[in-house]
mmCIF file of the N, C-alpha and C atoms, coordinates in Angstrom:
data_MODEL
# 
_entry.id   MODEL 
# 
loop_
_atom_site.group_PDB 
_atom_site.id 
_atom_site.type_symbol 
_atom_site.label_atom_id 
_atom_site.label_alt_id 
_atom_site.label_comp_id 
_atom_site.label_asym_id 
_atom_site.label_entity_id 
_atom_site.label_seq_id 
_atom_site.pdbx_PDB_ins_code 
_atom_site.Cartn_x 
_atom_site.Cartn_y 
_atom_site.Cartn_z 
_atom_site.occupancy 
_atom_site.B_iso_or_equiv 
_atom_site.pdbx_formal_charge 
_atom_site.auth_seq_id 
_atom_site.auth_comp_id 
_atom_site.auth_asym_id 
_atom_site.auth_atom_id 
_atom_site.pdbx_PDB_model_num 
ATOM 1   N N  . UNK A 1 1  ? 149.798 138.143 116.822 1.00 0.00 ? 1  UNK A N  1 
ATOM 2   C CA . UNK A 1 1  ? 149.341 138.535 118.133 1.00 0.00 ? 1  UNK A CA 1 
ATOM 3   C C  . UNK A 1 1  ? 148.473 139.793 117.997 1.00 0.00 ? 1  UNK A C  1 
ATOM 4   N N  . UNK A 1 2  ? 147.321 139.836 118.942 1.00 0.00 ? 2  UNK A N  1 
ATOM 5   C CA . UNK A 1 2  ? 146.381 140.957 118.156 1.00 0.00 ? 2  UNK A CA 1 
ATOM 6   C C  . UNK A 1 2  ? 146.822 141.642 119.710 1.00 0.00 ? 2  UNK A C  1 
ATOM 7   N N  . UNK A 1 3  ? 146.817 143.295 119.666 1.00 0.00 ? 3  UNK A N  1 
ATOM 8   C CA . UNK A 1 3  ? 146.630 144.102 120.633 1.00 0.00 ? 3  UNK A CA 1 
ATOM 9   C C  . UNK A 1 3  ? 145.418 144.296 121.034 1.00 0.00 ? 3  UNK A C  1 
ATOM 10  N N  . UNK A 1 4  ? 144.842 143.982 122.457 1.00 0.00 ? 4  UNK A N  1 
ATOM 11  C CA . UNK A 1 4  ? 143.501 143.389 122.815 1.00 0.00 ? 4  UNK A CA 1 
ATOM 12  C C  . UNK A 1 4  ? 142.942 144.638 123.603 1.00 0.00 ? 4  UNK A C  1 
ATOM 13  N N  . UNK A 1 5  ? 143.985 146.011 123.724 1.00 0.00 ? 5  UNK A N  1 
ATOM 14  C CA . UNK A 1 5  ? 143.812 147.009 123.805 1.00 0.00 ? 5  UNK A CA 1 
ATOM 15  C C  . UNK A 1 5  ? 143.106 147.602 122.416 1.00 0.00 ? 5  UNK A C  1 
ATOM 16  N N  . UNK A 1 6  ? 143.427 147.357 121.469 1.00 0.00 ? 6  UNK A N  1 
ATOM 17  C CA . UNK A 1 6  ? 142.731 147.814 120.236 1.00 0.00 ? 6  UNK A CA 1 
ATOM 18  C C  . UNK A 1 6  ? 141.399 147.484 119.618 1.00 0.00 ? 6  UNK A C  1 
ATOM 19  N N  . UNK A 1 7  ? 141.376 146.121 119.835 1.00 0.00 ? 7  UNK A N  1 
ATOM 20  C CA . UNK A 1 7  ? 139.969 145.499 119.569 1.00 0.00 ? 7  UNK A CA 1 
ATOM 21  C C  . UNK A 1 7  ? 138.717 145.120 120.730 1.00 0.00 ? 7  UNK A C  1 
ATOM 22  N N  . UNK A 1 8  ? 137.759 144.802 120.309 1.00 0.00 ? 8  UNK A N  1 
ATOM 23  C CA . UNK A 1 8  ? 136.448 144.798 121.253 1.00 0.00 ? 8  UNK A CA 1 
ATOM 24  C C  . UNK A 1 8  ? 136.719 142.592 121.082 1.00 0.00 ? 8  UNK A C  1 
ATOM 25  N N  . UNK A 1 9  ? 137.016 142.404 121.899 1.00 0.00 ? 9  UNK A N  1 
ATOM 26  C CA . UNK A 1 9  ? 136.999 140.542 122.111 1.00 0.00 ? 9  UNK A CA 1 
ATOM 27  C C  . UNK A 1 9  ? 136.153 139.997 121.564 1.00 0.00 ? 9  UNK A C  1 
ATOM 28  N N  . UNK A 1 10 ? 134.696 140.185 121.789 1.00 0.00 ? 10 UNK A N  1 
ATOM 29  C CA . UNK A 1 10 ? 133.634 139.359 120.522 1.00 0.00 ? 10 UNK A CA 1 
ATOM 30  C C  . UNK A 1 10 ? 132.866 140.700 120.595 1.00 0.00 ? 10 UNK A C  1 
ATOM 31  N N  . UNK A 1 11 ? 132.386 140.451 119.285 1.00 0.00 ? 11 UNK A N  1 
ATOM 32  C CA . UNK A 1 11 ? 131.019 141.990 118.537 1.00 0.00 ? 11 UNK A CA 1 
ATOM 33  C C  . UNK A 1 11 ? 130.218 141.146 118.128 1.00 0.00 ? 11 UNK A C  1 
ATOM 34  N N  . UNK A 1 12 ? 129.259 141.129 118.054 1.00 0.00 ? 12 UNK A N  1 
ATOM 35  C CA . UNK A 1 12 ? 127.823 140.977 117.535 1.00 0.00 ? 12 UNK A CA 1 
ATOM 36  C C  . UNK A 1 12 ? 127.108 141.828 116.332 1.00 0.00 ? 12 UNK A C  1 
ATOM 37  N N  . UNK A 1 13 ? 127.146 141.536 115.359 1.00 0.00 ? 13 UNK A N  1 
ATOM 38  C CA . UNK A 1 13 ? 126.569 142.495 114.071 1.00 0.00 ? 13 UNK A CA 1 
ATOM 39  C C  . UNK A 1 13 ? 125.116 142.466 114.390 1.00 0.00 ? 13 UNK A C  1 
ATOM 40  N N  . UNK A 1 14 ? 124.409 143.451 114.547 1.00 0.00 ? 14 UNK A N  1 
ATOM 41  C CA . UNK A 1 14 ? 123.534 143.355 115.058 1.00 0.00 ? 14 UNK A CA 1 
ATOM 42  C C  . UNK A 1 14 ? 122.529 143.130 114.041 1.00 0.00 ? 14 UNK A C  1 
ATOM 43  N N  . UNK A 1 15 ? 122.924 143.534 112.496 1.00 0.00 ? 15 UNK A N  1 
ATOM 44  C CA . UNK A 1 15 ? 121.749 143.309 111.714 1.00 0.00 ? 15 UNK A CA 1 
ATOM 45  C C  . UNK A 1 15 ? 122.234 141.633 110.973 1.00 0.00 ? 15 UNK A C  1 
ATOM 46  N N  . UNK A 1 16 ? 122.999 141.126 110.922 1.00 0.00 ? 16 UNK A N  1 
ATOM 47  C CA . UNK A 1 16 ? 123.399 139.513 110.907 1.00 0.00 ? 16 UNK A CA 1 
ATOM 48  C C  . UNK A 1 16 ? 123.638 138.402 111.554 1.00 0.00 ? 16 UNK A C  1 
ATOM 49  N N  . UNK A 1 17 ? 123.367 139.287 113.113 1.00 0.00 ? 17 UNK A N  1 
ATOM 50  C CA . UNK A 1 17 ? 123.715 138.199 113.931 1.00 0.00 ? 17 UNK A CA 1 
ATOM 51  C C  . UNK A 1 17 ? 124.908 137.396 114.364 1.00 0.00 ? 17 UNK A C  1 
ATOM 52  N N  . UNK A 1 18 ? 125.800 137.977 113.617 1.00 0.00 ? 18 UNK A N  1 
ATOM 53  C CA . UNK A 1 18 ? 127.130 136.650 113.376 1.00 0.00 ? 18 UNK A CA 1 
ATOM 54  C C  . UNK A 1 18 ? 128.058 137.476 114.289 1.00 0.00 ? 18 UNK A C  1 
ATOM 55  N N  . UNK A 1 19 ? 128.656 136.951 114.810 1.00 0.00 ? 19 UNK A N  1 
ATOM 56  C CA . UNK A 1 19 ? 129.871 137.419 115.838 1.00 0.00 ? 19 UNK A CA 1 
ATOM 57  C C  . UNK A 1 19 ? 131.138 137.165 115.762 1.00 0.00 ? 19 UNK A C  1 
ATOM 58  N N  . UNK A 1 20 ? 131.900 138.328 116.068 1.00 0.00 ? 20 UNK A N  1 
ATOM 59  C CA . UNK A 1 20 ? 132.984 138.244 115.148 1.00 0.00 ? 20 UNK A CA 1 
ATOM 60  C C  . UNK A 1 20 ? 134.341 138.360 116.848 1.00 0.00 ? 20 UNK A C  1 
ATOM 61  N N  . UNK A 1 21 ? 135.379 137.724 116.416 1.00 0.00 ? 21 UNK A N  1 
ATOM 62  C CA . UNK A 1 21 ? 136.481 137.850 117.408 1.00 0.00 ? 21 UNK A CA 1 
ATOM 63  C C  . UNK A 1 21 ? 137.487 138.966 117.077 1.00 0.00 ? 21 UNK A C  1 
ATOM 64  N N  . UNK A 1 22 ? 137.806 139.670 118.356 1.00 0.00 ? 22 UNK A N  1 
ATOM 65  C CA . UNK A 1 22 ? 138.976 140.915 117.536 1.00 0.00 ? 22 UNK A CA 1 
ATOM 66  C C  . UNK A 1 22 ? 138.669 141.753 116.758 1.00 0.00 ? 22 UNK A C  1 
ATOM 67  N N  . UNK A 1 23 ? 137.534 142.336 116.911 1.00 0.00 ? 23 UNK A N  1 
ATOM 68  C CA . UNK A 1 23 ? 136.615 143.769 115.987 1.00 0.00 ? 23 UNK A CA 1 
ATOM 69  C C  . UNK A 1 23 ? 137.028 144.652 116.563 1.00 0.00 ? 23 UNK A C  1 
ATOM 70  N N  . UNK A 1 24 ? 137.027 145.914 115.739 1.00 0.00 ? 24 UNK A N  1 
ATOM 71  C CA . UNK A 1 24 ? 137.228 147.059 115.336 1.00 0.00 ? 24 UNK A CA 1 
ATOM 72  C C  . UNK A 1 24 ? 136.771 147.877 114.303 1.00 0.00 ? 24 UNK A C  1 
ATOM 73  N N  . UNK A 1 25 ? 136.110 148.957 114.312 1.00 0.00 ? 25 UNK A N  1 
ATOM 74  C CA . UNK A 1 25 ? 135.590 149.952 113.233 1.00 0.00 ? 25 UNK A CA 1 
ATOM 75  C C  . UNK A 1 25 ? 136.894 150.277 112.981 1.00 0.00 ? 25 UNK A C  1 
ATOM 76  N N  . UNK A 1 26 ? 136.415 150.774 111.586 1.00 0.00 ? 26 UNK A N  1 
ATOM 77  C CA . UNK A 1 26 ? 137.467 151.166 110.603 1.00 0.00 ? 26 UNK A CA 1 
ATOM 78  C C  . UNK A 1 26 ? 137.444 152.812 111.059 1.00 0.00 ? 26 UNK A C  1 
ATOM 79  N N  . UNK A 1 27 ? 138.586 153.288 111.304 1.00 0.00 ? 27 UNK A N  1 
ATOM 80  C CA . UNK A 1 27 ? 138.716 154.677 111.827 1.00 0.00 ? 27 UNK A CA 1 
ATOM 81  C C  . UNK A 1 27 ? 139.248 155.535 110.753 1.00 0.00 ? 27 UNK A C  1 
ATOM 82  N N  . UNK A 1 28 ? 139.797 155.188 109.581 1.00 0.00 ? 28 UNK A N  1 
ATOM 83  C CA . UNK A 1 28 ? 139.988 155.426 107.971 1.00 0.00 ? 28 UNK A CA 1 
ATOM 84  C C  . UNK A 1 28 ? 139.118 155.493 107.115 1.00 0.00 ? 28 UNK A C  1 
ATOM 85  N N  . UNK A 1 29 ? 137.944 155.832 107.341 1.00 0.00 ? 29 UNK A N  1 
ATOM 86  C CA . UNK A 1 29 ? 137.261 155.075 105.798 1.00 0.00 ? 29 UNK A CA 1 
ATOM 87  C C  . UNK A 1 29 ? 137.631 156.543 104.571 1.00 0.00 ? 29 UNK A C  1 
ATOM 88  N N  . UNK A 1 30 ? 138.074 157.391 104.591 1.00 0.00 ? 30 UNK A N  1 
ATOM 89  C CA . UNK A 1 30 ? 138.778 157.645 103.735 1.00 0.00 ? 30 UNK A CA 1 
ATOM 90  C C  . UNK A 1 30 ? 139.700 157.249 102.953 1.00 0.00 ? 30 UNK A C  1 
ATOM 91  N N  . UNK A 1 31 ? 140.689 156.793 103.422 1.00 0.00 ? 31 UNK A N  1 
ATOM 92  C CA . UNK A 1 31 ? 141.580 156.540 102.730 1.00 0.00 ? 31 UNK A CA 1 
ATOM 93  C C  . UNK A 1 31 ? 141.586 154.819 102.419 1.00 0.00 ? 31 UNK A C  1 
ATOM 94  N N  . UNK A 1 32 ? 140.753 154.070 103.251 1.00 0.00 ? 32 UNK A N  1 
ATOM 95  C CA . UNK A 1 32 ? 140.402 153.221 102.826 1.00 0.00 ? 32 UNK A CA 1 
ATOM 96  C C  . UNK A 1 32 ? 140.740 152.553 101.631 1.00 0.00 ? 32 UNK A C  1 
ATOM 97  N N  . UNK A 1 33 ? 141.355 151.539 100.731 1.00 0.00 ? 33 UNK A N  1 
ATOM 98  C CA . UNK A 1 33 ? 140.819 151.446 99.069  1.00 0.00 ? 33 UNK A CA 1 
ATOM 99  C C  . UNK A 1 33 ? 139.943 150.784 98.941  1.00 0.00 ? 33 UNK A C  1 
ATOM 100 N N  . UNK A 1 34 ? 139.591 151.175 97.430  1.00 0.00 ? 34 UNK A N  1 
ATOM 101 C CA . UNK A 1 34 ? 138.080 150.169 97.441  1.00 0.00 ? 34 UNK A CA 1 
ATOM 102 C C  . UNK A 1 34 ? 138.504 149.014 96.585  1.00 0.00 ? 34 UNK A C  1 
ATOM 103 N N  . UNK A 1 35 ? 137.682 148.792 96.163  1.00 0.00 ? 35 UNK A N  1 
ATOM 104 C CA . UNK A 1 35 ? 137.802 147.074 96.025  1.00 0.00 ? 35 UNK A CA 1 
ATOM 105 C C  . UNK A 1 35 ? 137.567 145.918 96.690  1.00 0.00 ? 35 UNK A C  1 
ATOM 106 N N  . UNK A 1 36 ? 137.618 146.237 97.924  1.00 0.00 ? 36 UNK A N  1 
ATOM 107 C CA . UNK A 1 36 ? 137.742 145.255 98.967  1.00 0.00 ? 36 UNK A CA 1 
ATOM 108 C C  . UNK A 1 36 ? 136.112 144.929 99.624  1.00 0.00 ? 36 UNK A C  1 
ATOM 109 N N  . UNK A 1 37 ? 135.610 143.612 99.688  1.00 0.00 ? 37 UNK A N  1 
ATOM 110 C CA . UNK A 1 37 ? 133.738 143.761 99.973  1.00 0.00 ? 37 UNK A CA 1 
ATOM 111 C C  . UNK A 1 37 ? 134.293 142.871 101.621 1.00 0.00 ? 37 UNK A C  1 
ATOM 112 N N  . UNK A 1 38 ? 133.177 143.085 102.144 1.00 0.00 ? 38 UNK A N  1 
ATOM 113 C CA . UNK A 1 38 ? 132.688 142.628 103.173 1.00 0.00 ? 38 UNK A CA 1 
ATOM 114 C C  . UNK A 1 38 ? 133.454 141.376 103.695 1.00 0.00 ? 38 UNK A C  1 
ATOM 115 N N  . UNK A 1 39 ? 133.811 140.928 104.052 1.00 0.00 ? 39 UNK A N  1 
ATOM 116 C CA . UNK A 1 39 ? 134.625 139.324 104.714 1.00 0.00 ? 39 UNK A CA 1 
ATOM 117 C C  . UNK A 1 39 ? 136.056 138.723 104.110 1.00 0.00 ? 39 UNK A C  1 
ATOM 118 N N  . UNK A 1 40 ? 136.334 139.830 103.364 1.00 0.00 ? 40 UNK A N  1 
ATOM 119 C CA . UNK A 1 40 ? 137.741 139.464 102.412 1.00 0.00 ? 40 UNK A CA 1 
ATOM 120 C C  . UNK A 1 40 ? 138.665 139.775 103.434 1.00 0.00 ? 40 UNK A C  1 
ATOM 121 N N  . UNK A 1 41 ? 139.164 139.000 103.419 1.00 0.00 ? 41 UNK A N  1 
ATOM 122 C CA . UNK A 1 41 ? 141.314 139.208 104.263 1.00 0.00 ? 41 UNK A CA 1 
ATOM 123 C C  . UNK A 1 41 ? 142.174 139.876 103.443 1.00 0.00 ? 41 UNK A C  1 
ATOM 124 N N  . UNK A 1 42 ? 142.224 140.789 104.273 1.00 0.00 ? 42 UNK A N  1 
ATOM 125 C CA . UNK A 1 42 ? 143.404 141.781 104.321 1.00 0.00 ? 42 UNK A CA 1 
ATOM 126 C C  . UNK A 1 42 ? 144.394 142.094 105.326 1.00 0.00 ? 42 UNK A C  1 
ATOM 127 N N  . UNK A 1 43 ? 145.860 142.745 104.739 1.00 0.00 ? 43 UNK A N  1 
ATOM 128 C CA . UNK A 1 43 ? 146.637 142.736 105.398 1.00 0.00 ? 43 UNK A CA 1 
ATOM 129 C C  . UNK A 1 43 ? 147.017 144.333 106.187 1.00 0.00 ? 43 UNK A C  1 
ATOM 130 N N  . UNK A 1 44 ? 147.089 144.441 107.385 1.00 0.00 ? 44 UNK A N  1 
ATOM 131 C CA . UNK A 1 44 ? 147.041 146.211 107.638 1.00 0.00 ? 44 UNK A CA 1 
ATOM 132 C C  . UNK A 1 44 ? 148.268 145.907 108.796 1.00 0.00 ? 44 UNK A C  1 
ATOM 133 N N  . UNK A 1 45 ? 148.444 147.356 108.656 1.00 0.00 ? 45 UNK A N  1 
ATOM 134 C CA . UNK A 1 45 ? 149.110 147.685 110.171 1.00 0.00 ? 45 UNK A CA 1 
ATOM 135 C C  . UNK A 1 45 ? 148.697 148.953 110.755 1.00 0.00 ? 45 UNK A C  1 
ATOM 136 N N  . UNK A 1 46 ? 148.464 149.162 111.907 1.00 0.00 ? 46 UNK A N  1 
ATOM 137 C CA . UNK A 1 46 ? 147.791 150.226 112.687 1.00 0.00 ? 46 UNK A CA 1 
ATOM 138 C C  . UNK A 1 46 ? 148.859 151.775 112.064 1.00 0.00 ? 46 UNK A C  1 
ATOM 139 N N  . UNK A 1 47 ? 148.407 152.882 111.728 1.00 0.00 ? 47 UNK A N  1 
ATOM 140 C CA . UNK A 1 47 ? 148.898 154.156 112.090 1.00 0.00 ? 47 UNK A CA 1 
ATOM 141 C C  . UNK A 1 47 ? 148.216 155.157 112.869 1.00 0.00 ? 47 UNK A C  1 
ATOM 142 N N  . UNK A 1 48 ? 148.995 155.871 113.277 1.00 0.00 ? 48 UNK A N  1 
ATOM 143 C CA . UNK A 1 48 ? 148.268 157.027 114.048 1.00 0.00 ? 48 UNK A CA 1 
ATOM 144 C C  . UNK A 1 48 ? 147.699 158.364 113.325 1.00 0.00 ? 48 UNK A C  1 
ATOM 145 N N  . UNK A 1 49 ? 148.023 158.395 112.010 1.00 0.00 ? 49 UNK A N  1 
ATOM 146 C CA . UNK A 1 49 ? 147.547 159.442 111.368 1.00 0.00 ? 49 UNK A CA 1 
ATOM 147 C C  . UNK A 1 49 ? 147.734 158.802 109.896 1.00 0.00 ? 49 UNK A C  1 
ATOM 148 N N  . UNK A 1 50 ? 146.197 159.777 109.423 1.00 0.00 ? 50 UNK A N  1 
ATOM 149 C CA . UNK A 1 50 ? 145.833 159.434 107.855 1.00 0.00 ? 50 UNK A CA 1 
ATOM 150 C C  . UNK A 1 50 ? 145.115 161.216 107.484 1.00 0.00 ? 50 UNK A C  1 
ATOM 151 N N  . UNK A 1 51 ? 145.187 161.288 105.982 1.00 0.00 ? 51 UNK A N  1 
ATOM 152 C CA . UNK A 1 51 ? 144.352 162.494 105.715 1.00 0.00 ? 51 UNK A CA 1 
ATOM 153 C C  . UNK A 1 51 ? 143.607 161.897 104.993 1.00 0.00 ? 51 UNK A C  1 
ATOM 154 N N  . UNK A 1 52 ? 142.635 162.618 105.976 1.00 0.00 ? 52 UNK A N  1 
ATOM 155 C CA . UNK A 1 52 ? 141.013 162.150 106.341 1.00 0.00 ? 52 UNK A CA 1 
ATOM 156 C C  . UNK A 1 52 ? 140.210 163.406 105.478 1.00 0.00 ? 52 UNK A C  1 
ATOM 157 N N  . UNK A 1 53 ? 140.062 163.605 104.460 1.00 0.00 ? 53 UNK A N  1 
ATOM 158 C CA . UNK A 1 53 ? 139.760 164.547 103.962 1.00 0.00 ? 53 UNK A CA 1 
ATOM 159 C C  . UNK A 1 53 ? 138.310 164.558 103.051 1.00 0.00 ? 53 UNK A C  1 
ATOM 160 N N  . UNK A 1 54 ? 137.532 163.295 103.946 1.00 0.00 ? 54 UNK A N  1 
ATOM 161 C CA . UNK A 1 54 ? 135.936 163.146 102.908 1.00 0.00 ? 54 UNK A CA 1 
ATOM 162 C C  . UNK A 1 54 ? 134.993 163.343 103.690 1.00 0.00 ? 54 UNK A C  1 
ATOM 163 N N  . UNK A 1 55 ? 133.749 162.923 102.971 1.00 0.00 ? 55 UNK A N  1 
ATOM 164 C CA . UNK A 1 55 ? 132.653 163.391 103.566 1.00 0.00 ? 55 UNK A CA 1 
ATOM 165 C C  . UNK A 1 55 ? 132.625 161.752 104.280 1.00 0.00 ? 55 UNK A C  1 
ATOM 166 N N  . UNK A 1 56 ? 132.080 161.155 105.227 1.00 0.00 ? 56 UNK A N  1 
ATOM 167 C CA . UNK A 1 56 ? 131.634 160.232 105.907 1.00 0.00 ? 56 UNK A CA 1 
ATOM 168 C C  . UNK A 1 56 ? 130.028 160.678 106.257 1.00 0.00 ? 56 UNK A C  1 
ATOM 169 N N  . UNK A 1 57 ? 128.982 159.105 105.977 1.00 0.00 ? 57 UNK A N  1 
ATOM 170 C CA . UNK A 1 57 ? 128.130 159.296 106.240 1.00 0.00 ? 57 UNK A CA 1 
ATOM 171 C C  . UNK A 1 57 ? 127.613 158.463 107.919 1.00 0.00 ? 57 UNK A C  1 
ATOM 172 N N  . UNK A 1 58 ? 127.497 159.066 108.381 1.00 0.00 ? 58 UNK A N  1 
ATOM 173 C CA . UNK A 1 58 ? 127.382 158.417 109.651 1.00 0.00 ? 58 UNK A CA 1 
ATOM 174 C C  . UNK A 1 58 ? 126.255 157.369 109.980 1.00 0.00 ? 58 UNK A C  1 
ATOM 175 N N  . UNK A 1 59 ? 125.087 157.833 109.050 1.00 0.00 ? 59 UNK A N  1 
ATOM 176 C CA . UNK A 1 59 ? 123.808 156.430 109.354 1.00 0.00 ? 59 UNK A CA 1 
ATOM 177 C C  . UNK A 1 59 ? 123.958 155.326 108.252 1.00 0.00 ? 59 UNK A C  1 
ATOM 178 N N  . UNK A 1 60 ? 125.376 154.802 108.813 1.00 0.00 ? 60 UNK A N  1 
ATOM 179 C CA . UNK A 1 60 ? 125.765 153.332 107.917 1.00 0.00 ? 60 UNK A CA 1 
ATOM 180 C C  . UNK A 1 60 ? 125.418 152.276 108.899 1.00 0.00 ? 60 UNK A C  1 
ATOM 181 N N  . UNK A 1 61 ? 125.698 151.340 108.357 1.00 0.00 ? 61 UNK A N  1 
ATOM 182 C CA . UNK A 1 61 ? 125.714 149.546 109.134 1.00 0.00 ? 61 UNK A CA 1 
ATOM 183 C C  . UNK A 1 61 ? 126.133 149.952 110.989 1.00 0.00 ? 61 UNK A C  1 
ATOM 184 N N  . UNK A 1 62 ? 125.709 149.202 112.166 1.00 0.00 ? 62 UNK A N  1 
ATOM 185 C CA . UNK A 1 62 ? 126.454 149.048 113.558 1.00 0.00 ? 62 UNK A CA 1 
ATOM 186 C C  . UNK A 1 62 ? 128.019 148.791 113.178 1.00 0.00 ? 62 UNK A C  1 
ATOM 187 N N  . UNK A 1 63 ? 128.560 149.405 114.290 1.00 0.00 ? 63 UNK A N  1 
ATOM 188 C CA . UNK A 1 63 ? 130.066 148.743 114.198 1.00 0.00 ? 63 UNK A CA 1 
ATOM 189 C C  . UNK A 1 63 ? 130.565 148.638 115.589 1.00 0.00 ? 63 UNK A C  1 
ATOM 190 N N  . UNK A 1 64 ? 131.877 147.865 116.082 1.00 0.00 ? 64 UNK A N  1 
ATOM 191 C CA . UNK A 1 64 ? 132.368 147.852 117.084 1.00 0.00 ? 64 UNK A CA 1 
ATOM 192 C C  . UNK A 1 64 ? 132.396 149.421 117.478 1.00 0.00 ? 64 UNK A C  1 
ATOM 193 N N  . UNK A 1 65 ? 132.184 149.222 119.102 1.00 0.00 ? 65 UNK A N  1 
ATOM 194 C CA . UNK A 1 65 ? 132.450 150.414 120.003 1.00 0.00 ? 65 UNK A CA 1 
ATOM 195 C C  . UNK A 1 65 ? 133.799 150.719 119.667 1.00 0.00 ? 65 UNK A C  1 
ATOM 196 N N  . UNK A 1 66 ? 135.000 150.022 119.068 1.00 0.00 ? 66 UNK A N  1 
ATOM 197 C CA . UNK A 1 66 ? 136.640 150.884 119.272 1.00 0.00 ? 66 UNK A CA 1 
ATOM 198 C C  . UNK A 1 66 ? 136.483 150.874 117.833 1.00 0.00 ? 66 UNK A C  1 
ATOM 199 N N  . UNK A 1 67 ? 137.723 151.936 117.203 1.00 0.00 ? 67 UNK A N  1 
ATOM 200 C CA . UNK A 1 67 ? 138.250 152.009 116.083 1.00 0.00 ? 67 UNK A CA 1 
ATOM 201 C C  . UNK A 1 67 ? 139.626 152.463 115.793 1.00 0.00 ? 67 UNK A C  1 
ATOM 202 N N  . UNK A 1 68 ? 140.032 152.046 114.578 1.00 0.00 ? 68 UNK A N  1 
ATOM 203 C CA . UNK A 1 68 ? 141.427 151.976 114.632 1.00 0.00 ? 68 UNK A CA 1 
ATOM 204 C C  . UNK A 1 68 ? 141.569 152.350 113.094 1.00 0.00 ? 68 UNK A C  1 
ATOM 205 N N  . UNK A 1 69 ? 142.768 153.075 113.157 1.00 0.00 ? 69 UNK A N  1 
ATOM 206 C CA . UNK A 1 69 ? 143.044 153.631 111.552 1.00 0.00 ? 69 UNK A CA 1 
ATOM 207 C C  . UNK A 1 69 ? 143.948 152.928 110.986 1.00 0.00 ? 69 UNK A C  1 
ATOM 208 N N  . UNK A 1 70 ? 144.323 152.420 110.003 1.00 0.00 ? 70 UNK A N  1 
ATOM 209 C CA . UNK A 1 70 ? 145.018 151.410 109.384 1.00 0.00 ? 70 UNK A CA 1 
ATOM 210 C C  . UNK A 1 70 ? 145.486 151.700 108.542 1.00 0.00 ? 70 UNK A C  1 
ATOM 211 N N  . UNK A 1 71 ? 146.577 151.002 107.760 1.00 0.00 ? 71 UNK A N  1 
ATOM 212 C CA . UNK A 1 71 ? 147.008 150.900 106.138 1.00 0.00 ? 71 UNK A CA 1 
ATOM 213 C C  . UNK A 1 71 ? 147.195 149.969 105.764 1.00 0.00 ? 71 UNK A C  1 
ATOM 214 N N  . UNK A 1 72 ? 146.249 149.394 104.589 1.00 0.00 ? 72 UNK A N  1 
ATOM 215 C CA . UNK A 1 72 ? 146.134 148.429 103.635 1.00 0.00 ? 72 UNK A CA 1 
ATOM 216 C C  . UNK A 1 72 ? 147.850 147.777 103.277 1.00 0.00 ? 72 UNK A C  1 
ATOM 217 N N  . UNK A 1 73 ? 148.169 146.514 103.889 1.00 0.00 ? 73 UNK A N  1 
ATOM 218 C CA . UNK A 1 73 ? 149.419 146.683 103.132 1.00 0.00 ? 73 UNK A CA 1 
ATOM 219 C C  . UNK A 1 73 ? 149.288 145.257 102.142 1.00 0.00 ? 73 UNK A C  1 
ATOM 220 N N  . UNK A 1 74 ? 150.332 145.580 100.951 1.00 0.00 ? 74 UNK A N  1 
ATOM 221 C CA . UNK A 1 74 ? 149.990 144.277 99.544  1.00 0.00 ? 74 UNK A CA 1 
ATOM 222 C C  . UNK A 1 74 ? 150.569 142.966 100.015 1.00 0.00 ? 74 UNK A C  1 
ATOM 223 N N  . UNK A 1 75 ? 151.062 143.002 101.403 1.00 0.00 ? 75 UNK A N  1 
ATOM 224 C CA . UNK A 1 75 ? 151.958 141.784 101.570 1.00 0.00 ? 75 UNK A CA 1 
ATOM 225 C C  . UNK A 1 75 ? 151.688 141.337 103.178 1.00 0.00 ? 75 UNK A C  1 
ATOM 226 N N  . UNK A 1 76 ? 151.535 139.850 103.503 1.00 0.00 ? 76 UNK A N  1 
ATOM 227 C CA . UNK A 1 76 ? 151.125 139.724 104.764 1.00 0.00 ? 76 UNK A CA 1 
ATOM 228 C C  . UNK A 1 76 ? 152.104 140.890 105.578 1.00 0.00 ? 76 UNK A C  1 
ATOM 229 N N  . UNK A 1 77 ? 151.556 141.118 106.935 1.00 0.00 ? 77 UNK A N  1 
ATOM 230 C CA . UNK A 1 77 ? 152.501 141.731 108.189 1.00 0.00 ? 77 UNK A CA 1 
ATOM 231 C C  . UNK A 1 77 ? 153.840 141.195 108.166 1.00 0.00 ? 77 UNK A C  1 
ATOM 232 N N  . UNK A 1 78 ? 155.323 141.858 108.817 1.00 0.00 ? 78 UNK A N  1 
ATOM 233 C CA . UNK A 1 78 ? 155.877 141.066 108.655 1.00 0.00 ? 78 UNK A CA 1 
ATOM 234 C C  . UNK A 1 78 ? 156.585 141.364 109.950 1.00 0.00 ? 78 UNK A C  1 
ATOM 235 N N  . UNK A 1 79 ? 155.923 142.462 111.022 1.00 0.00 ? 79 UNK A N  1 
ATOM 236 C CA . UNK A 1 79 ? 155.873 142.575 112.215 1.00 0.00 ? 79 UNK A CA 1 
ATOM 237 C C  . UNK A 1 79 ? 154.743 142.342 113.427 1.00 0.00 ? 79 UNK A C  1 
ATOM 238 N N  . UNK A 1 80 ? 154.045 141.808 112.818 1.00 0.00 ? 80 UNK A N  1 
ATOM 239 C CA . UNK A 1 80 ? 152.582 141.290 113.359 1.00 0.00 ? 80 UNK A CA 1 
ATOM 240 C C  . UNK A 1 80 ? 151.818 142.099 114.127 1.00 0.00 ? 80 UNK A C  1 
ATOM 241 N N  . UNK A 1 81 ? 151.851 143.843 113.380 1.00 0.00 ? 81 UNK A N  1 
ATOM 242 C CA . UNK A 1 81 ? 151.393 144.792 114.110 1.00 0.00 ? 81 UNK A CA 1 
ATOM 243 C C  . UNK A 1 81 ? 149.683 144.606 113.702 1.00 0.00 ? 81 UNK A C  1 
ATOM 244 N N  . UNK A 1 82 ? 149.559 143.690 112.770 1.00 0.00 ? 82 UNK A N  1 
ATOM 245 C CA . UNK A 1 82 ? 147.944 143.780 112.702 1.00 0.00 ? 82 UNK A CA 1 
ATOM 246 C C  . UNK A 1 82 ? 147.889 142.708 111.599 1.00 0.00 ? 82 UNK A C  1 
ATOM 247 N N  . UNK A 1 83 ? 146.368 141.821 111.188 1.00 0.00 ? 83 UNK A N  1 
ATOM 248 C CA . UNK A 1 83 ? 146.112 141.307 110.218 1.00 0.00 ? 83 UNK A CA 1 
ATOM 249 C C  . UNK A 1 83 ? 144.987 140.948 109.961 1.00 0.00 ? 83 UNK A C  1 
# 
């Protein structure tokens, strides 16, 4: 079940065209891990606090108007706080 308070219902990438259901900017990209490219499934659950301690460059790719901070987790949800 997605919290529909959290996400934007359909987004539009504006430089691909493709539209996506249940978007959200990433409100982490610090702590983020890498590894992970563009359209891969992953498993998260929402938190309210991360240390956010990098530089972010702000003239990256469009993203959804909301954002949400997350944590990568290694195993599906198993409270269906996010996926």
């Amino acid at each position: 079940m997605v919290d529909t308070s959290k996400v934007v219902s359909t987004w539009t990438d504006p430089e691909s065209n493709k539209t996506f259901q249940n978007a959200f900017a990433l409100g982490s990209p610090c702590t983020f891990p890498s590894g992970f490219n563009e359209g891969e499934e992953l498993h998260f659950e929402y938190v309210t606090e991360t240390k956010e301690d990098c530089m972010v460059c702000l003239a990256y790719r469009p993203v959804p108007e909301k954002s949400n901070m997350i944590n990568v987790l290694n195993t599906p949800c198993s409270n269906l706080s996010g996926h």
